[in-house]
C-alpha atoms as one frame of an Amber mdcrd trajectory, in Angstrom:
protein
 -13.846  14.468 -40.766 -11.953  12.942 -44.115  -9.970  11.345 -42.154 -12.737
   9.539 -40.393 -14.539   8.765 -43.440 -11.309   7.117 -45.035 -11.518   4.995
 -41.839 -14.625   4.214 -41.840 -14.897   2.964 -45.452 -12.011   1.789 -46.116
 -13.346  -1.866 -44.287 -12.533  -4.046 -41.703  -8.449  -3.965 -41.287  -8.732
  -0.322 -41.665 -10.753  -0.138 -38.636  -8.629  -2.642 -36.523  -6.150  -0.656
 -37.206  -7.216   2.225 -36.150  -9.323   0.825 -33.311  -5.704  -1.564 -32.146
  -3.691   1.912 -31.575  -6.572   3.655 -29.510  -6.635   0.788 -27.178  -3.229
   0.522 -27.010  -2.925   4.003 -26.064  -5.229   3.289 -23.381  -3.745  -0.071
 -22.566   0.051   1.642 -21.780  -1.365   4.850 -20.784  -2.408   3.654 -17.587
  -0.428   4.009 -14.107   0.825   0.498 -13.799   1.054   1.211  -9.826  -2.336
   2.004  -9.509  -4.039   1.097 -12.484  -7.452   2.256 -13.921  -8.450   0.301
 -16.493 -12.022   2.584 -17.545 -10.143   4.093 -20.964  -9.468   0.538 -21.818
 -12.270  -1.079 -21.084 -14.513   1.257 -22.975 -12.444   1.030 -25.657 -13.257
  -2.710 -26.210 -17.077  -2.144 -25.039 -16.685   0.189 -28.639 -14.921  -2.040
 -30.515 -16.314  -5.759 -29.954 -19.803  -4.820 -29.109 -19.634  -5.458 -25.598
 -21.471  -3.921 -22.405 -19.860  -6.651 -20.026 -16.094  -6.512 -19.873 -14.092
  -7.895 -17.075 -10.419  -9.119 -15.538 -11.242 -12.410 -13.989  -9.548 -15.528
 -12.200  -9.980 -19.222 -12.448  -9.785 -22.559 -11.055 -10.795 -24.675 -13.409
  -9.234 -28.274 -11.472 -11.428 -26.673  -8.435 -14.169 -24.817 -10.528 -13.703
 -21.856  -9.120 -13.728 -18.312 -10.497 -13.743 -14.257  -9.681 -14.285 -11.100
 -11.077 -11.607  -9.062 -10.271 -11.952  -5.778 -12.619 -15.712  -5.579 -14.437
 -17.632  -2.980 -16.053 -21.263  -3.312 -16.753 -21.911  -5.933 -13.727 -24.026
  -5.114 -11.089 -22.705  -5.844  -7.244 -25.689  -8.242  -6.583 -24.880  -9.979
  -9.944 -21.063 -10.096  -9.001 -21.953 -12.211  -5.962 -24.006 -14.347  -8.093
 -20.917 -15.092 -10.502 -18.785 -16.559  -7.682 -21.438 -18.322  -5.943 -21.779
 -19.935  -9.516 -18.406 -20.144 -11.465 -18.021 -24.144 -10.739 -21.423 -23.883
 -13.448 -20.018 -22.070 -16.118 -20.067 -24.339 -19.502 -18.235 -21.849 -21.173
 -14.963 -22.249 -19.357 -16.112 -25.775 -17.959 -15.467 -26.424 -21.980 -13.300
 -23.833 -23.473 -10.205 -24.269 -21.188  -8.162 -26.482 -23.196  -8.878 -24.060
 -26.146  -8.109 -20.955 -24.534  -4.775 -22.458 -23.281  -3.419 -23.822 -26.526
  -4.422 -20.204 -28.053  -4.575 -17.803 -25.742  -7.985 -16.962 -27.541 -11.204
 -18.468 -27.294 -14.758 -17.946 -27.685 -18.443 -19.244 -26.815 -18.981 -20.476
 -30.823 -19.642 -24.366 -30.510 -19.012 -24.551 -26.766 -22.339 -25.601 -25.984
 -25.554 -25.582 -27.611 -28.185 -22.516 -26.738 -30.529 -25.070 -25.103 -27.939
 -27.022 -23.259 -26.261 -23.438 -21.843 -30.214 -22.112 -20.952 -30.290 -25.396
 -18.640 -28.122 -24.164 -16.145 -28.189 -22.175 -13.332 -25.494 -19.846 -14.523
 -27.078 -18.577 -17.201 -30.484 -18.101 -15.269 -29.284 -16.533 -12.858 -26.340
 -14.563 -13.866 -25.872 -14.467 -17.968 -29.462 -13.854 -18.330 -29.906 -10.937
 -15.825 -26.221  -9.413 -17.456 -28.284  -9.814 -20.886 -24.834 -12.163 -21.665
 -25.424 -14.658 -24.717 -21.697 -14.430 -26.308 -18.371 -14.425 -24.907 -14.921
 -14.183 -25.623 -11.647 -14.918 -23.726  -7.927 -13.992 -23.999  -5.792 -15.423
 -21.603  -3.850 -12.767 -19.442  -1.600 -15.739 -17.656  -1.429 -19.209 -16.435
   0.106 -21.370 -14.396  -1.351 -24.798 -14.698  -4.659 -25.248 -14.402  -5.964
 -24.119 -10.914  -4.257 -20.619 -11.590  -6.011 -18.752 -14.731  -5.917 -14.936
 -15.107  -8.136 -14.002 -18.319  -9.746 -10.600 -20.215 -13.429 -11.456 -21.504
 -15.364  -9.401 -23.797 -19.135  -9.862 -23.519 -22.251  -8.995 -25.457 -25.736
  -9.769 -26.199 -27.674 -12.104 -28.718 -27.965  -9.083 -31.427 -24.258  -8.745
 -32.395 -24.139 -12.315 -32.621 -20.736 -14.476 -32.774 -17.280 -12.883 -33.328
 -16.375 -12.338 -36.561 -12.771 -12.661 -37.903 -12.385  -8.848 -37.463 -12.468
  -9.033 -34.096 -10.521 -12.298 -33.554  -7.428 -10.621 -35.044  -7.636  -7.613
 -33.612  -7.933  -9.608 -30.102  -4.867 -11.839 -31.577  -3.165  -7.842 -31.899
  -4.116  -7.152 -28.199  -2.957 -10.043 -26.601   0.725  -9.645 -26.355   0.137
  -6.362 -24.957  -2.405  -7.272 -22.537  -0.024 -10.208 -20.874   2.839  -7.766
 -21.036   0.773  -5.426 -18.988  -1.338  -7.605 -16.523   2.416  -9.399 -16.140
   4.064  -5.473 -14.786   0.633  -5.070 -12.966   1.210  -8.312 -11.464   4.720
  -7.522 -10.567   4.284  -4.301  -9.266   1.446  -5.295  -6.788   3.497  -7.371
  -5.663   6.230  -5.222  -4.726   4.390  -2.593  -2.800   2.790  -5.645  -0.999
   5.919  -6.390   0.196   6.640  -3.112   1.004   3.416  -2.142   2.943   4.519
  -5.532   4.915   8.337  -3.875   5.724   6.973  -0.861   6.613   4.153  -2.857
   9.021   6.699  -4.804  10.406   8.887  -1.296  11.186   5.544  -0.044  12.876
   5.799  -2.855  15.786   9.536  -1.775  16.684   9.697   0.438  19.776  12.597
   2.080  18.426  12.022   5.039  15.846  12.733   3.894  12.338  13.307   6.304
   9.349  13.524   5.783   5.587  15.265   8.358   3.650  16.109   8.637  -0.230
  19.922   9.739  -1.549  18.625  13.497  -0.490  17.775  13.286   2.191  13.960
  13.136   2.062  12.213  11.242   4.821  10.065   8.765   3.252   8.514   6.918
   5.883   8.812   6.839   9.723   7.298   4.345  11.806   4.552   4.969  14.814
   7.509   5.141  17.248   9.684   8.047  15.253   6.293   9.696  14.483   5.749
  10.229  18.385   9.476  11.254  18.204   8.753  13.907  16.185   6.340  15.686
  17.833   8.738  15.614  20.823  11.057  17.248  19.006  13.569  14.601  19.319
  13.972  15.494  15.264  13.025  17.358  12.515  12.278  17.662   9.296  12.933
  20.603   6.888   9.670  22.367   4.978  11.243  20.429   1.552  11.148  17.344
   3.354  14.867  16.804   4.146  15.557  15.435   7.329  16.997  18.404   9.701
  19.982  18.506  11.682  20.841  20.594  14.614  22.352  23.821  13.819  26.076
  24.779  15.365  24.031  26.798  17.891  22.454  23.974  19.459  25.431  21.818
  20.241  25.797  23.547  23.283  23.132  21.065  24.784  25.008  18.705  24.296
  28.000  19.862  26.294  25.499  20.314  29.490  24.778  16.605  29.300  21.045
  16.993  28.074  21.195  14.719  25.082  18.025  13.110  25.031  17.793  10.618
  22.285  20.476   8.965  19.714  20.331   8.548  15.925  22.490   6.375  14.328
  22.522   6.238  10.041  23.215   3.421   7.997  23.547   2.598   4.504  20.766
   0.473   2.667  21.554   0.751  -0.934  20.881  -2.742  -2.897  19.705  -4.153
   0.309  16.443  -1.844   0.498  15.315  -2.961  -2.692  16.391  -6.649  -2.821
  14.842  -7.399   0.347  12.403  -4.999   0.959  11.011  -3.588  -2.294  12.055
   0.053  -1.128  13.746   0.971  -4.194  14.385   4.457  -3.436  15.287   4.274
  -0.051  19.305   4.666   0.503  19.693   5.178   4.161  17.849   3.685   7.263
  18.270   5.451  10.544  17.372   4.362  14.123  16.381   6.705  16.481  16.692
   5.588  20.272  15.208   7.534  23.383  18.123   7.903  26.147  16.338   7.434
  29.299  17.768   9.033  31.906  19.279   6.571  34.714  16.707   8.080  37.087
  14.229   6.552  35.415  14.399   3.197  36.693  14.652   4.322  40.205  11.192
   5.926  39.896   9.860   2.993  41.921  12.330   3.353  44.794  12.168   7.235
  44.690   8.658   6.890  45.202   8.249   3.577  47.440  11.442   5.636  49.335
   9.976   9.196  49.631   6.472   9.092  48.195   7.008  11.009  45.056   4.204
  11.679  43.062   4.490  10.985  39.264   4.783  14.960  38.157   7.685  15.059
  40.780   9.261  12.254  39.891   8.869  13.517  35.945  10.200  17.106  37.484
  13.142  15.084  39.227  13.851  13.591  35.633  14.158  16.939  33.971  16.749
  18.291  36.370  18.642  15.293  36.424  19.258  15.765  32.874  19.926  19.000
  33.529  17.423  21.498  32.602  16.467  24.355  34.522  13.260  24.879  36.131
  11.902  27.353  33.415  12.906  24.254  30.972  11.345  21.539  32.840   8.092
  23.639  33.036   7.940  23.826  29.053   8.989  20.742  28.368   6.221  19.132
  30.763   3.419  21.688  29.558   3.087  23.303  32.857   3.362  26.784  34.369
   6.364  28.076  36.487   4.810  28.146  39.525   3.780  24.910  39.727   7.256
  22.891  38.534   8.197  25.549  41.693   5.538  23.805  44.085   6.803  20.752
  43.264  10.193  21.703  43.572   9.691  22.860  47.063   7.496  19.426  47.503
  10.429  17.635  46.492  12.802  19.099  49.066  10.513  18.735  51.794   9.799
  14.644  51.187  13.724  14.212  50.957  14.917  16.490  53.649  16.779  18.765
  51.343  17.091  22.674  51.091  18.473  23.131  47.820  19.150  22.126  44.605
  22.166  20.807  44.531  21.512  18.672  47.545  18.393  17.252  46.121  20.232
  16.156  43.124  22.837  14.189  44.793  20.258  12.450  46.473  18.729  11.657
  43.480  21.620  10.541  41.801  22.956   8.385  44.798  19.643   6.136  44.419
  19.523   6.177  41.195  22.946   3.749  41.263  21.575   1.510  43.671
């Protein structure tokens, strides 16, 4: 509490001081990525007086202007301000100010009865109970593209004082710094979310994966992959590979897909804003040659599609007991369609069904 008081009464610097490290605490202690900018803003709303606080962008060659963060603005009022930004005196005036500066505010912009005259302030300062303003200029780049913090308060706490314009001086550095890495970092997962969009429209599986191993992202195709067990991931997130045990499919020729690794490093990060990723790997269904006999097998001997899916199986070289879990149906019926199989190609067994099968399907 002594503290406090020592604060309190020790005048004006002594509370910018103290009032410039709590926003800056809430200024940097934000998640740049996804940033919330609450702590902040109340901060200011406690320190200049202000219930209307917002993040906004301008046009001023076009007259244009949005809210893009704001506190203490109603929705209906929000659609208001950009139906009416080409009217607003304040920045219609206080531009060339603002840009020399970086600071600027509403004291000798306009005249109380020439800013009551327009629409903006009937219709939106009014209704926001807005009669002073202040602006600090986030970023610019010429004069159709204006990024700028304003602090905003009724007729009671009157004009800014010199207090507050040096503490907003203190702020701005900051404030550009930040908006600038916001900015930045937007921009990067933008890019991202468009790689990993683009990755989506492949038919091919694609997967991302870090230096451990971890599977980052997999597109639509590798996701469908993955519930066919085509591969796997570990509980830690690791990408799985098949144990020793299992390489015995491969010797009995029923390798049914391909994945092939290679190295991103810079490349992932340069060009696609995937900074952790360090390998991309491509995972490729084998078809089976059968498959693009299907037509003929079933123009030829009137096939239905579960037999010609059965037909697939075997050719690959799965038992019957395989090809019924793998389709999702019971023994007895990959057995029924087994024996409907031999019957539409004049075979008795196995063996002689298969080197039908095969014999078409290198046609």
């Amino acid at each position: 509490m002594k503290c406090l008081i020592r604060f309190v009464t020790a005048g004006g610097a002594g509370m910018d001081r103290w009032n410039a490290k709590h926003l800056l605490d809430a200024l940097y202690g934000m998640d740049f990525q996804t940033p919330d900018w609450t702590p902040f803003f109340a901060g200011l709303s406690e320190a200049f007086h202000s219930h209307v606080i917002a993040i906004q962008t301008h046009d001023t060659m076009h007259r244009l202007g949005r809210m893009m963060k704001v506190v203490g603005v109603s929705d209906t009022l929000l659609a208001r301000y950009e139906a009416l930004s080409h009217d607003h005196l304040w920045f219609e005036r206080g531009a060339t100010p603002l840009l020399s500066n970086g600071l600027a505010d509403d004291r000798g912009l306009a005249t109380e009865a020439e800013l009551k005259a327009t629409r903006f302030y009937a219709e939106f300062m009014a209704p926001a109970r807005v009669v002073h303003g202040m602006a600090l200029c986030l970023y610019h780049q010429g004069p159709n593209n204006l990024a700028v913090l304003t602090v905003n308060r009724d007729s009671h706490s009157g004009y800014y004082n010199e207090h507050e314009h040096e503490l907003a001086r203190k702020l701005l550095p900051h404030l550009r710094n930040v908006y600038a890495l916001q900015q930045r970092l937007g921009w990067l997962e933008d890019h991202s979310q468009r790689f990993r969009s683009a990755l989506n429209l492949l038919t091919d599986g694609v997967l991302l994966l870090d230096a451990d191993g971890h599977l980052l992202f997999c597109n639509n195709a590798a996701q469908q992959m993955e519930v066919h067990q085509l591969f796997a991931r570990r509980p830690d997130g690791r990408l799985a590979m098949p144990w020793p045990a299992d390489e015995h499919l491969l010797l009995h020729g029923k390798l049914t897909g391909m994945l092939k690794f290679c190295p991103a490093g810079l490349i992932a990060g340069t060009q696609w804003s995937e900074f952790q990723v360090r390998v991309i790997a491509f995972i490729k269904i084998i078809a089976p040659a059968i498959s693009t006999a299907w037509p003929r097998l079933q123009d030829q001997w009137g096939f239905t599609p579960a037999e010609a899916q059965l037909a697939q199986w075997l050719m690959q070289g799965f038992s019957l007991d395989e090809a019924a879990e793998r389709i999702g149906v019971t023994k007895n019926t990959v057995r029924t369609q087994l024996r409907s199989l031999f019957d539409k190609t004049e075979t008795r067994r196995q063996a002689d069904l298969m080197r039908v099968l095969i014999q078409l399907s290198h046609v």
